[in-house]
Every structure is written in C-alpha cells, then in structure tokens.
DSSP file (Angstrom, degrees, kcal/mol; ACC not computed):
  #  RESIDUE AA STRUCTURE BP1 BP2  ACC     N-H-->O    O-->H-N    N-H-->O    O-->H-N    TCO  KAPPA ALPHA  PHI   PSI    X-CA   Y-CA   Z-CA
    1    1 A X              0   0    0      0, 0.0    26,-1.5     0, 0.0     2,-0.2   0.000 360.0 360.0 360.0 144.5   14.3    5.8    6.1
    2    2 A X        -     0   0    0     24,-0.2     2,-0.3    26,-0.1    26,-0.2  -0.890 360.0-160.1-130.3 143.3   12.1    3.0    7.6
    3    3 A X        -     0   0    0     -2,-0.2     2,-0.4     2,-0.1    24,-0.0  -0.912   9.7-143.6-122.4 169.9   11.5    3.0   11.6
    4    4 A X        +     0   0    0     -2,-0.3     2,-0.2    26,-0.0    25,-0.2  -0.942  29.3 143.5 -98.4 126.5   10.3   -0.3   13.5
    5    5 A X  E     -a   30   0A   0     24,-1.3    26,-0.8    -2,-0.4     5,-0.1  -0.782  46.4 -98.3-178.3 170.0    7.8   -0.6   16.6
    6    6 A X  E >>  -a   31   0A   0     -2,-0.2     3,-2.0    24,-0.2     4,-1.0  -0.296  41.9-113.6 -78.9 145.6    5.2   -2.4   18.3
    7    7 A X  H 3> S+     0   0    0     24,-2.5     4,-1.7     1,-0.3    -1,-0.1   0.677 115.0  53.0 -63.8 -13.2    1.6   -1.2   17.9
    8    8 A X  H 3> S+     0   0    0      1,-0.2     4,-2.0     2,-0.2    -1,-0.3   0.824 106.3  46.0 -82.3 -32.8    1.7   -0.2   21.5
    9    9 A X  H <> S+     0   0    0     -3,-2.0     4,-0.5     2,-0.2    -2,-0.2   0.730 110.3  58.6 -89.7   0.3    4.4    1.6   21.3
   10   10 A X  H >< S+     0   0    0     -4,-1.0     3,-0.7    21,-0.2     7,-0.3   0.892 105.2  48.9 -40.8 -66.6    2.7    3.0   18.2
   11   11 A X  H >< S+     0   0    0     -4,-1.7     3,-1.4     1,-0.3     4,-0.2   0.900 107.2  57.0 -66.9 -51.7   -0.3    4.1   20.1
   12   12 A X  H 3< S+     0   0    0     -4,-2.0    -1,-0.3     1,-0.2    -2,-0.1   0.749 124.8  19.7 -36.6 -46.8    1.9    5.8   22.8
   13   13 A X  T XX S+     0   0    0     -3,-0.7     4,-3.1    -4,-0.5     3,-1.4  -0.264  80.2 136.6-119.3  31.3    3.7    8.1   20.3
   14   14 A X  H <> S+     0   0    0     -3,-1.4     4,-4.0     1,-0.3     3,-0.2   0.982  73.0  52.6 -68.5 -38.9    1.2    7.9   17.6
   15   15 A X  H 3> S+     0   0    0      1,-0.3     4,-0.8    -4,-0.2    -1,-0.3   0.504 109.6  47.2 -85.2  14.8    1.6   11.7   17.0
   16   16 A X  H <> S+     0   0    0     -3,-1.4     4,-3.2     2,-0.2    -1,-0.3   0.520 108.2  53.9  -7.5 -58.4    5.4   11.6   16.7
   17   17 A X  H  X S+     0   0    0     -4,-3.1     4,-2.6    -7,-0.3    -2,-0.2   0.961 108.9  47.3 -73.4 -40.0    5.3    9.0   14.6
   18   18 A X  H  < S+     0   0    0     -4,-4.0     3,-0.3    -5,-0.3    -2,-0.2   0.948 108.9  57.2 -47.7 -60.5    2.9   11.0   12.3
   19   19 A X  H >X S+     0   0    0     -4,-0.8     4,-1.9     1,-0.3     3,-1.1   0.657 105.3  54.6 -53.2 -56.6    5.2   14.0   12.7
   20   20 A X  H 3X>S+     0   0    0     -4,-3.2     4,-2.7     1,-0.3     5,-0.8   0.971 106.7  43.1 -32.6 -73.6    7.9   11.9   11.3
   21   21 A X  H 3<5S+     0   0    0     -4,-2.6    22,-0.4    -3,-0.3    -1,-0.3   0.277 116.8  50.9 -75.0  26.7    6.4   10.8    8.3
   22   22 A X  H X45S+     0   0    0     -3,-1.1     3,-0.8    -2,-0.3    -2,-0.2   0.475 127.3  13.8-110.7 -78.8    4.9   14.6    7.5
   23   23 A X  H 3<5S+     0   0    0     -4,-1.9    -3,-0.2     1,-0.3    -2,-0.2   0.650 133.8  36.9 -92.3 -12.7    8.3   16.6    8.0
   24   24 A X  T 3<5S-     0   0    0     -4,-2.7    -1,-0.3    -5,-0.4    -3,-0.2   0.582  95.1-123.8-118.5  10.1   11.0   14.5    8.1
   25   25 A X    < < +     0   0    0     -5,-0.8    17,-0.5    -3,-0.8    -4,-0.2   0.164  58.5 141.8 101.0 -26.0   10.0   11.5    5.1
   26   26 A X        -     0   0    0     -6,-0.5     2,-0.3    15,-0.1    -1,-0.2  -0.535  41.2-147.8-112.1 129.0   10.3    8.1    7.6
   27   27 A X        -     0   0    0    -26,-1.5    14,-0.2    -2,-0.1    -1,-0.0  -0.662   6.4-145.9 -84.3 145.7    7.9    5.4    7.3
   28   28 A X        -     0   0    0     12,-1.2   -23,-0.3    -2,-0.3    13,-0.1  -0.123   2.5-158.8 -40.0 -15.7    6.9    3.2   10.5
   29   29 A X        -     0   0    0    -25,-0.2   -24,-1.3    11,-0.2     2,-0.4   0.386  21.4-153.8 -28.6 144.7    6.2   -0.7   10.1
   30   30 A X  E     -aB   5  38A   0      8,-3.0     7,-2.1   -26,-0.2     8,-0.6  -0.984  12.9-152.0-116.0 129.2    4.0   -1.3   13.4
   31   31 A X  E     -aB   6  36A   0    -26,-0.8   -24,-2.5    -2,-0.4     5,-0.2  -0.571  20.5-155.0 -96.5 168.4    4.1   -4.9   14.7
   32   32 A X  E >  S- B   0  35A   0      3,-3.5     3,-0.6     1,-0.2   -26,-0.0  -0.869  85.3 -24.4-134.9 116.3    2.0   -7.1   16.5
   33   33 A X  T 3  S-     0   0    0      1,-0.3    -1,-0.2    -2,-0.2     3,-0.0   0.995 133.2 -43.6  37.1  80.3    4.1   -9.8   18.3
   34   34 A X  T 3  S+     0   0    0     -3,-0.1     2,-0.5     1,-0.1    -1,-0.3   0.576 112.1 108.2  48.1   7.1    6.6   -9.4   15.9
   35   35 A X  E <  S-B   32   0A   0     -3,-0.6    -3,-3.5     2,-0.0    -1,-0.1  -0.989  71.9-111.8-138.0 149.8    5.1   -9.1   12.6
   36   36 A X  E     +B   31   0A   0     -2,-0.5    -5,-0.2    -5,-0.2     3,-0.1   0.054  47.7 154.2 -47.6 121.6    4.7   -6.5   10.6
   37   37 A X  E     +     0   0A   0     -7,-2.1     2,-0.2     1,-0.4    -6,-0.1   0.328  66.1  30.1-126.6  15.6    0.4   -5.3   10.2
   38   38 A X  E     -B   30   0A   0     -8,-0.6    -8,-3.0     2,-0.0    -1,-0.4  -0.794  56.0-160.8 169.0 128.8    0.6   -2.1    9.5
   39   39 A X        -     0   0    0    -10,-0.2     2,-0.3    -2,-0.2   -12,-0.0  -0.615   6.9-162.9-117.3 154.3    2.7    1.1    7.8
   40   40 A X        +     0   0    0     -2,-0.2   -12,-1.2   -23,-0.1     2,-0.4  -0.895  31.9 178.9 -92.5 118.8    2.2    5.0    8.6
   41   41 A X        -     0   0    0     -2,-0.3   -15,-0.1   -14,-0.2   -14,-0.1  -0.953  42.0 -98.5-128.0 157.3    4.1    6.7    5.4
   42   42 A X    >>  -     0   0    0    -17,-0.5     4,-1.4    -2,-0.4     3,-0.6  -0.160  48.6-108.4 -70.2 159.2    4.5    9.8    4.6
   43   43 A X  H 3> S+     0   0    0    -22,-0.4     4,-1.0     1,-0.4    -1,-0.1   0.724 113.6  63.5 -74.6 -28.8    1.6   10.7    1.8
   44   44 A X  H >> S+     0   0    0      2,-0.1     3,-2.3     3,-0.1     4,-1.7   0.996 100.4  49.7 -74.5 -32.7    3.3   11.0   -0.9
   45   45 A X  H X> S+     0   0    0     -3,-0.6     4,-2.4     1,-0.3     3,-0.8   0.907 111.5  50.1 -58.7 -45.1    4.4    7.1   -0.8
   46   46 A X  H 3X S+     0   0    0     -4,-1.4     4,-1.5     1,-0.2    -1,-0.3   0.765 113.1  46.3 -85.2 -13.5    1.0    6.0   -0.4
   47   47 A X  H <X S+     0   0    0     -3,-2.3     4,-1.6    -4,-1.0    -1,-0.2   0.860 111.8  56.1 -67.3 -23.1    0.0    8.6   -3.8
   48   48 A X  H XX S+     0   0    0     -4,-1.7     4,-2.1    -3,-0.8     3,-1.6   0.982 109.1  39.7 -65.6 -44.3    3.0    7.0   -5.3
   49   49 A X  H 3X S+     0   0    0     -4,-2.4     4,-0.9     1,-0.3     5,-0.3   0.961 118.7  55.1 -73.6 -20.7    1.4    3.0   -4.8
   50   50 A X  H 3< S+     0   0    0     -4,-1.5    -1,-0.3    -5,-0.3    -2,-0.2   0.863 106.5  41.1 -90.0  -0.9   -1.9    4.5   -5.8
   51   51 A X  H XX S+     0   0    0     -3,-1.6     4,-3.1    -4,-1.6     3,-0.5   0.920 115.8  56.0 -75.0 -61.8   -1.0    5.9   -8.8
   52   52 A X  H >X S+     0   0    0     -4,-2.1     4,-2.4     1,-0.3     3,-0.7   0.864 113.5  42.8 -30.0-100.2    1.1    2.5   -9.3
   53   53 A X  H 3X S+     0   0    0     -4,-0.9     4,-1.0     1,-0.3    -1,-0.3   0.577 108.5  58.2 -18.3 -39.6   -2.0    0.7   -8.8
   54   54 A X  H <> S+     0   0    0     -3,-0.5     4,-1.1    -5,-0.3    -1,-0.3   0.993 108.5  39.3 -17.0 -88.7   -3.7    2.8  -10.7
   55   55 A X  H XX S+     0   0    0     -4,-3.1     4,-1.5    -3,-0.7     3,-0.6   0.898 115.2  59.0 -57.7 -43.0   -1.6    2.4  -14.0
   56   56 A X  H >< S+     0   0    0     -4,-2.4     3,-1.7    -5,-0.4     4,-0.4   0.849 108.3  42.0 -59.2 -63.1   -1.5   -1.5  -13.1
   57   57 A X  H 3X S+     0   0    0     -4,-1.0     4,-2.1     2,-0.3    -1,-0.3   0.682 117.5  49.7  27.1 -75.2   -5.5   -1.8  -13.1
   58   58 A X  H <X S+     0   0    0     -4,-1.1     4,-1.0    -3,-0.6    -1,-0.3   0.818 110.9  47.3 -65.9 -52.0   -5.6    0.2  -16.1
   59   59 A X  H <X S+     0   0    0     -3,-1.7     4,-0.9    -4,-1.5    -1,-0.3   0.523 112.4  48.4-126.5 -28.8   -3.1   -1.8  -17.8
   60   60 A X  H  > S+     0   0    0     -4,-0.4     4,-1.1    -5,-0.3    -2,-0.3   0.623 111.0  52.1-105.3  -3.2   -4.7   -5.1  -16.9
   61   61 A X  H  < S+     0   0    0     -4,-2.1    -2,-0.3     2,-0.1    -3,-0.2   0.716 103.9  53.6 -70.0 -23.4   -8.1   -3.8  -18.1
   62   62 A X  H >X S+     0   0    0     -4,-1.0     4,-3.5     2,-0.1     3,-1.4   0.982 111.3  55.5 -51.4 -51.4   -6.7   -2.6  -21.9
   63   63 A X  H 3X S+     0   0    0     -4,-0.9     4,-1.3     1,-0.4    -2,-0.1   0.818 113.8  34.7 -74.5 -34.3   -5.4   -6.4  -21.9
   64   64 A X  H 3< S+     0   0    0     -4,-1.1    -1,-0.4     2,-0.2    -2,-0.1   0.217 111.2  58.8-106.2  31.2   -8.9   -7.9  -21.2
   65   65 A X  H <4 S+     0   0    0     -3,-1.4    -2,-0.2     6,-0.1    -1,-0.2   0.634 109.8  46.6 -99.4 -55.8  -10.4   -5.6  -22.9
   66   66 A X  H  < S+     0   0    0     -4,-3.5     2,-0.4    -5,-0.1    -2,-0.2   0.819  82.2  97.9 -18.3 -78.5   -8.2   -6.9  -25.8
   67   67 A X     <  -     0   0    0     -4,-1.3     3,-0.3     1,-0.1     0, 0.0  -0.418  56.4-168.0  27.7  73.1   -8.7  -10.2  -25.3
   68   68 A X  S    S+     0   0    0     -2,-0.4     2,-2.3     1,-0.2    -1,-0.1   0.676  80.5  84.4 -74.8 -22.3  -11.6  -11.0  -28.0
   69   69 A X  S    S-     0   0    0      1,-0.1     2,-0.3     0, 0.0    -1,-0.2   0.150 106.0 -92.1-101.4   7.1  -12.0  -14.7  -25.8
   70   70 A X        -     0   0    0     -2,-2.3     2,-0.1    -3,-0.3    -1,-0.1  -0.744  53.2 -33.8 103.7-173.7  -14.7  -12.5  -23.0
   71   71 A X        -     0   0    0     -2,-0.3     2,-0.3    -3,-0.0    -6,-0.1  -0.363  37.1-146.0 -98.5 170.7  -15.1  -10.6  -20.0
   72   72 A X        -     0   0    0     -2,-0.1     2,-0.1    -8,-0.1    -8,-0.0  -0.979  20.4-128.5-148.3 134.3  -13.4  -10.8  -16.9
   73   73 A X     >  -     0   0    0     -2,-0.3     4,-2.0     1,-0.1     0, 0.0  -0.494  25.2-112.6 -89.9 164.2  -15.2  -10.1  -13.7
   74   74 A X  T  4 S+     0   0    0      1,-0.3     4,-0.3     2,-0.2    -1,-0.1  -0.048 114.4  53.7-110.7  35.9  -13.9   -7.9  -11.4
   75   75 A X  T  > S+     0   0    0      2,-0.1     4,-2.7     3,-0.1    -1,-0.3   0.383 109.3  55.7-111.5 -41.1  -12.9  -10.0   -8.5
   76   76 A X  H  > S+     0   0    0      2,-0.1     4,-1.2     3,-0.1     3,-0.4   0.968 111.7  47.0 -67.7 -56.2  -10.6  -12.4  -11.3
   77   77 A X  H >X S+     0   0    0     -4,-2.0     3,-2.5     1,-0.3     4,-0.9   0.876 111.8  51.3 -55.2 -76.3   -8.8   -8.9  -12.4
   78   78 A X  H 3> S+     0   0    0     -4,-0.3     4,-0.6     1,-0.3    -1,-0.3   0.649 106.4  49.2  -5.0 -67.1   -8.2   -8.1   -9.0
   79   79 A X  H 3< S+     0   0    0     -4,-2.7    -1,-0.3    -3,-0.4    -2,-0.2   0.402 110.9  50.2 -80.6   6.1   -6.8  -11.2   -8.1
   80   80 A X  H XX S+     0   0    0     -3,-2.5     3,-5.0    -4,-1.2     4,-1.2   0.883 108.4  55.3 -60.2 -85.1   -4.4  -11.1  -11.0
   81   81 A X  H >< S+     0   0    0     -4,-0.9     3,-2.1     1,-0.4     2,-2.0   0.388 107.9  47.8 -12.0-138.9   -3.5   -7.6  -10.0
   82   82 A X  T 3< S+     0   0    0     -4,-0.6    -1,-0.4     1,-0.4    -2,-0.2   0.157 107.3  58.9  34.0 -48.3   -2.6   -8.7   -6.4
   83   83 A X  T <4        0   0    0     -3,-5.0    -1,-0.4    -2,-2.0    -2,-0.2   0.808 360.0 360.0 -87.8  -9.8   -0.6  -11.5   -7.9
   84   84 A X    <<        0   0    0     -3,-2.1    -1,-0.3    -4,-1.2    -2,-0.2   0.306 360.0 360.0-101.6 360.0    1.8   -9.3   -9.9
C-alpha cells in the first residue's frame, strides 16, 4: 500500500508516517508542488533495491570484466547501471 502527501504535511506527521511504514508495511511518496521527491518505505523495500542494486553492479562488473576490449571507469558503469 502506497500513501500520498505534501512534504509539509510530511513534516507535521513525520512520526506517523514512520510508524506506518515500521508496523503496518505502507510506503509514503512526499511531494513538493505536486511532484513526487521523496519516499519513506518500510526497510525492508529499501534492503530489497539494495540488494537489487547490488546484484545489478555485480553483474555489470563480471561483463566488463569480460570484455577483453579495456576498463571501464566507474562513473561509465554507473551510468549504464542507472540506465537499465
């Protein structure tokens, strides 16, 4: 379950909103004039995307590791990463 609200009304209820995502699962989005900046989720989602991130990382370093052609600096892998 996903909730919506503005970063003020964030700031108002911030420990609520924490309280949410601990015991009952529900991520936040916080706007700012209507768009989205900014999540609170519960801690496992954010272990999940860093594991994710992890493997992804991992998975685009094997490849240019692979890759008899050179290196790849770690600002290009990044921005690979990021685009997939």
């Amino acid at each position: 379950m996903t909730a919506e609200m503005s970063s003020s009304e964030a700031r108002n209820h911030f420990a609520e909103v924490v309280g949410r995502a601990q015991h009952a699962g529900v991520s936040t989005v916080i706007t700012s004039y209507g768009r989205r900046v900014a999540a609170v989720v519960p801690a496992e989602v954010l272990d999940l995307l860093e594991e994710l991130e992890d493997r992804g990382l991992s998975r685009m370093a094997r490849e240019a590791k692979a890759d008899p052609g050179g290196t790849v600096d770690h600002a290009t892998l990044l921005a690979e990463f990021v685009r997939h």
